[in-house]
C-alpha positions in Angstrom: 69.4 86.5 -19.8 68.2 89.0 -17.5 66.7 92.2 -18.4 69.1 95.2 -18.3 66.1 97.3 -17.2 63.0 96.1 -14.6 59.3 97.4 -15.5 59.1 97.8 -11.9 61.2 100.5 -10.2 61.9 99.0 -6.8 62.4 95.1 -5.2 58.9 96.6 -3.5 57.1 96.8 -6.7 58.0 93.7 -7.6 56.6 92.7 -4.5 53.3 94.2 -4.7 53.2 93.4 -8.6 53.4 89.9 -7.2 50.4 89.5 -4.9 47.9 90.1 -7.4 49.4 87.5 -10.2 47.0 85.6 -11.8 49.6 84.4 -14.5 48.6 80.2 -13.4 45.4 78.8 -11.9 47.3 78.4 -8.4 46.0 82.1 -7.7 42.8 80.8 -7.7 43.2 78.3 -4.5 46.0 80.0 -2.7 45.8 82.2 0.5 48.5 84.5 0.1 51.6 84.6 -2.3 54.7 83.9 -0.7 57.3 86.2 -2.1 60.7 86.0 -1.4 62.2 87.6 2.7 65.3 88.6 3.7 68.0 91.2 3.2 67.1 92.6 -0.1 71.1 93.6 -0.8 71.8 89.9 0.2 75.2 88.6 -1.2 73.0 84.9 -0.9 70.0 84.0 -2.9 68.5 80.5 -0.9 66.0 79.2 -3.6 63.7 76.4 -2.6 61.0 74.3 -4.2 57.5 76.2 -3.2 56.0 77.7 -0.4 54.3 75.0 2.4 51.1 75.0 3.5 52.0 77.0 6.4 53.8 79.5 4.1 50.5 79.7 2.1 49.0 81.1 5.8 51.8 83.6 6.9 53.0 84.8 3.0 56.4 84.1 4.6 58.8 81.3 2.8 60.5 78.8 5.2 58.0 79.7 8.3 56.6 76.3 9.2 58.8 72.9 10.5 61.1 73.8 7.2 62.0 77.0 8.4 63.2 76.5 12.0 65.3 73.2 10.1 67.1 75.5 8.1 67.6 78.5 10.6 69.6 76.4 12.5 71.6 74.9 9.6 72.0 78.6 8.8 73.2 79.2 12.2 75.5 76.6 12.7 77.0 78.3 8.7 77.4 81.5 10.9 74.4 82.5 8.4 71.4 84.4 9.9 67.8 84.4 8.0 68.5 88.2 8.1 71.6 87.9 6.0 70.4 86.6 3.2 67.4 86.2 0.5 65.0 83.2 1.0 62.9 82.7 -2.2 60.8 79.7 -4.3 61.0 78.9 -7.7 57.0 79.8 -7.6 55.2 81.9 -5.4 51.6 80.1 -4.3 51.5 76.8 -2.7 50.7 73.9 -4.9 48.0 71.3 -3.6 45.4 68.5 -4.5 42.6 67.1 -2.2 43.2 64.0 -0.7 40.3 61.5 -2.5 40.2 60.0 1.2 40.2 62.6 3.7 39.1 65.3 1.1 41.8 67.2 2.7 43.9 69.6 0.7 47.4 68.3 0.7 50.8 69.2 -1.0 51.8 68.8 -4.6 54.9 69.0 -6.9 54.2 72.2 -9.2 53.8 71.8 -12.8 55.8 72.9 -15.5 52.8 75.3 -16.2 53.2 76.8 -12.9 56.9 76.8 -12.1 57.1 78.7 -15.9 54.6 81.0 -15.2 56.4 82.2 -11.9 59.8 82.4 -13.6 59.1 86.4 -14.4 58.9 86.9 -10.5 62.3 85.1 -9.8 64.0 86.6 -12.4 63.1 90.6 -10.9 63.9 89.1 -7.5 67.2 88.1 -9.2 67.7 91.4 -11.0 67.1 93.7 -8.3 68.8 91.8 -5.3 71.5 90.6 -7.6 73.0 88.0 -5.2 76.5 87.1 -5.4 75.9 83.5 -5.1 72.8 80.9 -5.2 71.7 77.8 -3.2 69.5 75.3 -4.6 67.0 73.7 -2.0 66.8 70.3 -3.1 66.3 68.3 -6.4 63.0 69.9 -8.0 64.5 73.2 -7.6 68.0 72.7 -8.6 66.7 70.7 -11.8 64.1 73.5 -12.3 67.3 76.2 -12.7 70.4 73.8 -13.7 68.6 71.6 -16.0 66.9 68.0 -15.8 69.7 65.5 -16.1 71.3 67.5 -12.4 71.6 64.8 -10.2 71.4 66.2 -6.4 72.7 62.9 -4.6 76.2 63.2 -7.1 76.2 66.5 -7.7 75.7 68.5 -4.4 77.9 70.4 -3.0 79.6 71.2 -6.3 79.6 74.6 -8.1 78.3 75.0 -11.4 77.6 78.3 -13.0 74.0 78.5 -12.4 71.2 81.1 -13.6 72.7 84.3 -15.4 76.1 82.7 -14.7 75.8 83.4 -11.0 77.9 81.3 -9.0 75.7 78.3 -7.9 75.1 75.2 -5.1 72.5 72.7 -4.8 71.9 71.2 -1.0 69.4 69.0 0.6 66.2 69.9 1.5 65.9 70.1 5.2 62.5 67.8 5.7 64.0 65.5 3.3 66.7 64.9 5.8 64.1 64.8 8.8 62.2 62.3 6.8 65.3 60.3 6.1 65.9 60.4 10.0 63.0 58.0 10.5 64.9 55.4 8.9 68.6 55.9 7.8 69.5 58.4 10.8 73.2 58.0 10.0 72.7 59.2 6.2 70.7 61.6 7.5 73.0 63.1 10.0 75.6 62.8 7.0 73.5 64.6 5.3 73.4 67.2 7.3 76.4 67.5 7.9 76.8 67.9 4.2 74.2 70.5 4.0 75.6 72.8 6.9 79.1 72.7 4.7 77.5 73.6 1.7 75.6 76.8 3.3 79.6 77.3 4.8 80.8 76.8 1.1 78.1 79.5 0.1 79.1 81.8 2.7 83.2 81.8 1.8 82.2 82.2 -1.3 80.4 85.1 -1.5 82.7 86.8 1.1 85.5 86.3 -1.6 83.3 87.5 -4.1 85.4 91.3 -5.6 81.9 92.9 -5.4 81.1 91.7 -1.5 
């Protein structure tokens, strides 16, 4: 459950609290933390995976190829990035070097990690206290609705998510851009899909009694 009172007294604290975490070893390779952005009243929590190596650069979530993917899904929901609250389920990008190009590359998160970071996405949570949640893809929608959630049978369909909060899973925009390189009808479908479950998020929290 969450608290009924934050350590912290403001979103902003939280914020600043945030930066200098050192609660898993990602602190020790990452370039900035990427807290949560948007309207911090937002009726709409968006909660991916983890921030992208070009998040780990601007400490913004959803600023690289990701981003401008779901801005327009957001658009075409009648949603704008400054509507709602954009957020991870961990804060510092997760990577490995590449044995062959000794390149650091993207990872899934651990269990470690992802646990760790729960504390920050919980005071995110508490302060903004969203109406409604959208799930990013599998990982994060397993991570906050349990393992056996299956995305590709259970998107789109509301479940009573973190703290009881009304809740969605979607797709994960590069997901669908990678499926585009070789199923482009699933992945226009999948689209498709996605921008009607960011509309379903939007009716919903407009008929929400405290919206």
């Amino acid at each position: 459950m969450l608290p009924l009172f934050s350590e912290y007294e403001a979103l902003a604290a939280v914020e600043t609290a945030c930066q200098s975490c050192i609660r898993c070893t990602l602190s020790a390779s990452r370039e900035k933390v990427v807290f949560g952005a948007g309207d911090p009243h937002a009726a709409i929590m968006l909660i991916g995976q983890g921030p992208s190596l070009t998040d780990n650069q601007t400490g913004l979530p959803y600023s690289g190829p990701a981003g401008d993917l779901l801005d327009e899904a957001l658009s075409q929901a009648e949603l704008t990035r400054s509507a709602v609250w954009i957020t991870n389920i961990h804060k510092c990008v997760a990577t490995k070097e590449n044995s062959q190009t000794h390149r650091l590359e993207q990872r899934p998160p651990k269990a470690a990690e992802v646990k760790a970071c729960s504390p920050w996405l919980d005071e995110e949570i508490f302060w903004i206290k969203p109406q409604v949640l959208v799930l990013i893809g599998g990982p994060a929608a397993q991570t906050l609705l349990g393992k056996s959630f299956q995305l590709s049978e259970q998107r789109g369909q509301w479940q009573s998510g973190p703290h009881g909060i009304s809740t969605i899973a979607t797709f994960q925009p590069t997901y669908l851009k990678r499926l585009s390189q070789w199923d482009r009808p699933a992945a226009v479908q999948g689209w498709r899909d996605m921008v009607a479950d960011l509309r379903s998020a939007r009716a919903k929290a407009l008929s929400s009694p405290s919206s």
